[in-house]
N, C-alpha and C positions, 0 to 999 in steps of 0.2 A: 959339714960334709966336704971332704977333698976331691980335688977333680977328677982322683980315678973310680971315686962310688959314682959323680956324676954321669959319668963317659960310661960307665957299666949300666945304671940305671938308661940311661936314653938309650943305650942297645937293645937292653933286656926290653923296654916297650917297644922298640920298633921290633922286633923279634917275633914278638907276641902279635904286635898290630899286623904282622907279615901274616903270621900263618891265618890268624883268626880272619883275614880277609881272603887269603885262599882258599879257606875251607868255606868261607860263605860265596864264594864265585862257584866255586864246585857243585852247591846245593841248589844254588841258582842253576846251572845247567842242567842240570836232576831233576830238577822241577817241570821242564819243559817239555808237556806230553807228548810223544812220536811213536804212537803205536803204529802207524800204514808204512814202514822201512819197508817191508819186502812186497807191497802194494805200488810203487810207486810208477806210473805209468800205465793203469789201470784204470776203467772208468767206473767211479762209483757213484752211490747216494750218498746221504747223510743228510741230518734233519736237526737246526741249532738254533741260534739266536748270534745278531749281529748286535758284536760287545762296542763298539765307537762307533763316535759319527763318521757320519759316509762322508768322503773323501772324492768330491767331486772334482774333476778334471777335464781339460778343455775335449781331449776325445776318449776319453775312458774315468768310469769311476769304479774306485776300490773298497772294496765290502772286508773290513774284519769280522770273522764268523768263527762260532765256535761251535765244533761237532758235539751234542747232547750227550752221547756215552760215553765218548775217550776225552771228553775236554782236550780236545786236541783245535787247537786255532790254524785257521789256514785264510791267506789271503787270498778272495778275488779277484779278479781284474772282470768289471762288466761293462757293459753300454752307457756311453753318457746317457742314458735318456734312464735308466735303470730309479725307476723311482722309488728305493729303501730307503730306511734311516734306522738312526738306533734304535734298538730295542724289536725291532723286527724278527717273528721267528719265520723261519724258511726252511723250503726243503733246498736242498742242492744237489743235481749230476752234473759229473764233467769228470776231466780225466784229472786224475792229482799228477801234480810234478811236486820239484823241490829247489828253493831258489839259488841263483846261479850269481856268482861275483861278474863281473863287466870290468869294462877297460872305458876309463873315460877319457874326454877331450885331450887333455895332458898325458898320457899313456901311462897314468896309474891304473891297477887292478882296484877297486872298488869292492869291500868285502860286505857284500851285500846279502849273504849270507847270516852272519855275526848280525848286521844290522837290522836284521830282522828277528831275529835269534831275540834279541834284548828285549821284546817288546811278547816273547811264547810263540812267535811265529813260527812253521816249520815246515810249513806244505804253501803248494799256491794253486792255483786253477786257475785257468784262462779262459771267458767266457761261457761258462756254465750256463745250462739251461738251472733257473731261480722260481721255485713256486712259493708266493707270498703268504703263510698260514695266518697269522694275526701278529697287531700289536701291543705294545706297551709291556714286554719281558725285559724290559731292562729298569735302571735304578730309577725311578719315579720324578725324585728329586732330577738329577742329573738329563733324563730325557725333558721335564718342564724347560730346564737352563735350554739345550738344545732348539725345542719349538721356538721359544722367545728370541732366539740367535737370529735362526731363520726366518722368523716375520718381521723381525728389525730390519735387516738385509733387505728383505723386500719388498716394503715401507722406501726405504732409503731409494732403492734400484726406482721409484715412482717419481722419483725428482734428480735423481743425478743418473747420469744415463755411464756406460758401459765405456771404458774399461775404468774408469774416475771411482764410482762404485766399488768395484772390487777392489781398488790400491784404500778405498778407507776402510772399507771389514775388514780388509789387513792389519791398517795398522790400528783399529780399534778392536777388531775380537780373532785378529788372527787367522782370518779367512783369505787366503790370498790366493785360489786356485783359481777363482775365475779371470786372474788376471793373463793366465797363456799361458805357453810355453817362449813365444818370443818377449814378453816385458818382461818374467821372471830372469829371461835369461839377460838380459840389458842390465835390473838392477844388481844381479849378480856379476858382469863386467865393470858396473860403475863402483862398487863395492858397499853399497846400502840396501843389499839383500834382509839385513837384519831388522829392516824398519818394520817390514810386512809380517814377521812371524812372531810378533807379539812380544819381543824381548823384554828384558830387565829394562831398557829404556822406556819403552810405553807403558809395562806395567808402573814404574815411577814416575810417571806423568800422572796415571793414570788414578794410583796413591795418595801423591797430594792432590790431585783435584780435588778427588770425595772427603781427604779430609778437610779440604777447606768448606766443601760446602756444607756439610755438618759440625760444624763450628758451631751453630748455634745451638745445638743440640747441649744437654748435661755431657760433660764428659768422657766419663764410660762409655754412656749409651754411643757417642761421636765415635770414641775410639773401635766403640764392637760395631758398627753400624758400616764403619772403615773397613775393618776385617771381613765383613761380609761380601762387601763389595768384591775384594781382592779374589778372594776365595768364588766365589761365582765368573769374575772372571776368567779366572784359571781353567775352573772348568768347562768353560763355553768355548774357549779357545783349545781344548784339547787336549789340556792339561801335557804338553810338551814338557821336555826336560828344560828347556831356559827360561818358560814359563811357569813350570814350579819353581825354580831354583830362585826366579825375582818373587813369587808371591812368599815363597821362608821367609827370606828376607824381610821382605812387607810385613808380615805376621812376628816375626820378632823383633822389629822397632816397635809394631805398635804395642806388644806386650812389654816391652820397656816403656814406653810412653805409660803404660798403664800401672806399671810397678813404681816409675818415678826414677827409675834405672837409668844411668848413662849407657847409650847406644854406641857401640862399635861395632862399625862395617865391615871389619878386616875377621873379625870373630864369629859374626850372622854367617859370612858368607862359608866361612870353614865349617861350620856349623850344619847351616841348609848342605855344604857340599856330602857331609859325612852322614847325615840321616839318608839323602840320597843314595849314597853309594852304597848303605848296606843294606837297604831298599831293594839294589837292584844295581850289582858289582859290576853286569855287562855294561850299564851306560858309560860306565869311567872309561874302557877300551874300544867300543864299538860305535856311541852315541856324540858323532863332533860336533854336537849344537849345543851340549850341555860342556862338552871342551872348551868350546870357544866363548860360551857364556862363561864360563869359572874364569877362564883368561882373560878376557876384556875387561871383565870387574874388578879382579884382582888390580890390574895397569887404572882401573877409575879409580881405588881406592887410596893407593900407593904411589902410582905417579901423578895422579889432579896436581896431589899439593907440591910440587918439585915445578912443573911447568906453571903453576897458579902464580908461582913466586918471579921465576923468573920472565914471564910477561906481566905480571904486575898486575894481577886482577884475581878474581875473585873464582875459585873451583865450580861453584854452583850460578846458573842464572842463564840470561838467555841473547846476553850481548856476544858480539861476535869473536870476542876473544875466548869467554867462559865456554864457546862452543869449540873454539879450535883447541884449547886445554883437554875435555875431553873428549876430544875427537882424536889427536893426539896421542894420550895413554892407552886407549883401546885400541887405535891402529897399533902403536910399536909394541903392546902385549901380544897381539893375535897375530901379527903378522907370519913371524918363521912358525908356530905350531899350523899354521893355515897354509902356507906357499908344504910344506912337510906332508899332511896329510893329504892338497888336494896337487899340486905341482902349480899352482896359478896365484900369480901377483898381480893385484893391481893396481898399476901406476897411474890412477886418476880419484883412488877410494879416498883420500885427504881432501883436494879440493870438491868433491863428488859429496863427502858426507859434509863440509862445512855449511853446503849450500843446501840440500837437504835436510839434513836432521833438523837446522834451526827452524824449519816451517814446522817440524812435526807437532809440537805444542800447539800451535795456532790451528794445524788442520786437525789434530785430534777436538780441539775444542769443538768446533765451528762445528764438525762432523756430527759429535756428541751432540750439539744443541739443533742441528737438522736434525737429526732422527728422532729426537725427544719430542720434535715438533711435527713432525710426520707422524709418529703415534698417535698423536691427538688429534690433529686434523691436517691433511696433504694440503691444502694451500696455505695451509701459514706457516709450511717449512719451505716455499716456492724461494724468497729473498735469502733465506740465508743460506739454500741450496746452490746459487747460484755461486756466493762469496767461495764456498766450498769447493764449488767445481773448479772453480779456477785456480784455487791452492793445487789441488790434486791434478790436475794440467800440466802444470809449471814443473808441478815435480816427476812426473811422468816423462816430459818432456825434458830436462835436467839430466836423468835416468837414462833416455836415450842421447842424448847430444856428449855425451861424458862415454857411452858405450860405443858410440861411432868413432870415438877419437883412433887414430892411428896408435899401434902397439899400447891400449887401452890395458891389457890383459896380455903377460909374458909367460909364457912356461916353461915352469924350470922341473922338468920331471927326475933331472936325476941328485935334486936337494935332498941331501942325508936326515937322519935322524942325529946323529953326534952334530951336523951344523947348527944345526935347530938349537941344541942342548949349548950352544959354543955361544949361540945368540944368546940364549939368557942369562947363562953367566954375565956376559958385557952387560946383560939391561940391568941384571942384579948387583953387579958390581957399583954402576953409575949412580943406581938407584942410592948404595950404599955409604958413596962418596962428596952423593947430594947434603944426601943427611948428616956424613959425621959434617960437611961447611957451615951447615947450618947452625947447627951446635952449637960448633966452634967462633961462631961469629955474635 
């Protein structure tokens, strides 16, 4: 086949791949019930069931609800004290609105809108009067994960006290509200926001623990007993977009593992990206945590071994270099798509994650084995509670001392999108120039 069938053939798929993704974003948005348009600032009823978990926050929590007849989802904003959960069916009055884009710290507009849009959101209400009818309307399986979440957390919260507690449901099930508005906002200046929302990192922490500790198990049985795991975490955590995206991936090593298949990272991850996006085509434009998750993985996958070489150590492990390697790839991937969509840089997230993320193994562990031991009985998770709290201190503390620093956080609100596109070219080129040396050498 000569190069001009080639050159026609790779147009003609991306041609095809164009529209067929256009036409599935359009169906997507069609799907998205909005019967109350010419209702909106009106005060109604409606009577449904709340589809996720409640979303508690330091002064307001947020109820996803779905109205019964129009399957029409609308978000509340209610009282911290509001004591729903999923699966909850309810009446609701209050007045509908419809949600509004904002302007954030860096004087980007926020399309907050769209970002709700991706998830069938299309209405909101602002503290509604809420009458509790009964529970248990939701997925059986999925509300057990949920209950089991919540008594762990609060097993834990009986031996490690406030805010230390909430930084480890973070980074073990993805619960990071109870940590404020002022910590979240610190790890977000130090630039290890990602520790707490359960990413592709924790979940592969999380991956090899249980497959090591089923090791002993028959094979199979280890390998499926692994995928359970993953998969229950997922959805105890919420099942977020960079939370799916690391449990794919999870779920197709270990079906390679189980077929005896060589595993490729760079193919999972295109893979998990494209079941995803035809899933649900808004999260690719609206959703920058499954952005930034596709981005940073990409730079683990394809820069580890570039910077592995040139410091001279090894991609995976948990010495101080294998951590600045990828700490490294995942900063210089995410940077310009991140400084681009939010306007903010931060000039401490390098030294800020070197010293952070390497505890994260160690406090997840530790975490894990307090709570497993608080289950069974609160004083004999008292000693190892303590080792715990002090991990999650340190890092807390780290978190803030990296957030106070002077010009911690720059803003560059008027960084282009063609900048951004100019940066990767340079990363892709470098990238490319690594590899033919290497080659060649």
């Amino acid at each position: 086949m000569n190069k001009f069938y080639l050159i026609t053939l790779a147009l003609a798929i991306f041609g095809i791949s164009f529209w067929l993704g256009g036409w599935r974003y359009a169906q997507n948005l069609k799907q998205v019930p909005r019967p109350f348009e010419k209702q909106i600032g009106e005060e109604l009823n409606f009577s449904g069931v709340i589809i996720k978990e409640t979303d508690r926050r330091e002064n307001t929590t947020l109820l996803t609800f779905r109205d019964q007849k129009t399957k029409a989802i609308i978000l509340l904003t209610a009282s911290p004290f509001e004591g729903l959960n999923y699966g909850d069916e309810v009446k609701v009055n209050g007045k509908l609105t419809k949600p509004k884009n904002f302007i954030t710290n860096s004087g980007r507009e926020f399309d907050y809108v769209n970002y709700l849009l991706k998830d069938g959101v299309a209405y909101q209400m602002f503290y509604p009067k809420i009458e509790w009818v009964k529970s248990g309307q939701g997925a059986k399986i999925l509300g057990g994960l949920f209950k089991f979440k919540n008594y762990l957390l609060a097993k834990m919260a009986q031996v490690i006290p406030e805010p230390e507690v909430s930084l480890l449901g973070g980074l073990l099930l993805g619960a990071k509200q109870g940590l404020g508005e002022e910590i979240q906002t610190d790890f977000r200046r130090a630039g290890v926001i990602h520790i707490v929302v359960l990413s592709g990192y924790n979940i592969a922490v999380f991956a090899g623990a249980i497959s090591r500790g089923l090791a002993f198990l028959p094979r199979v049985l280890g390998i499926f007993g692994a995928g359970v795991g993953v998969l229950s975490l997922v959805l105890m955590a919420g099942a977020g977009t960079a939370t799916v995206r690391a449990g794919l991936m999870a779920g197709i090593a270990l079906f390679a593992l189980l077929s005896r298949e060589p595993y490729n990272a760079g193919r999972a991850l295109f893979l998990a990206g494209l079941v995803m996006v035809w899933w649900n085509p808004l999260i690719l434009f609206y959703d920058l945590g499954f952005q930034l998750s596709f981005i940073s993985t990409l730079g683990l996958i394809y820069l580890s071994p570039i910077f592995a070489k040139i410091l001279k150590c090894k991609s995976q492990g948990l010495g101080i270099k294998a951590v600045l390697v990828t700490t490294l790839s995942a900063q210089i991937m995410v940077t310009p798509w991140l400084i681009y969509k939010t306007g903010e840089l931060s000039l401490v997230a390098l030294p800020a994650n070197l010293l952070v993320v390497s505890l994260v193994p160690f406090t997840m562990a530790l975490g894990a084995l307090t709570g497993l031991l608080a289950l069974i009985f609160i004083p004999l998770a008292w000693p190892m509670a303590q080792l715990t709290f002090w991990l999650l201190h340190f890092q807390l503390k780290l978190a803030e001392w990296f957030a106070d620093w002077p010009l911690a956080v720059i803003y560059l609100s008027s960084f282009s999108l063609w900048l951004s596109v100019g940066l990767y070219v340079l990363i892709s080129w470098g990238y490319l120039y690594f590899k033919n040396e290497n080659q060649n050498q």
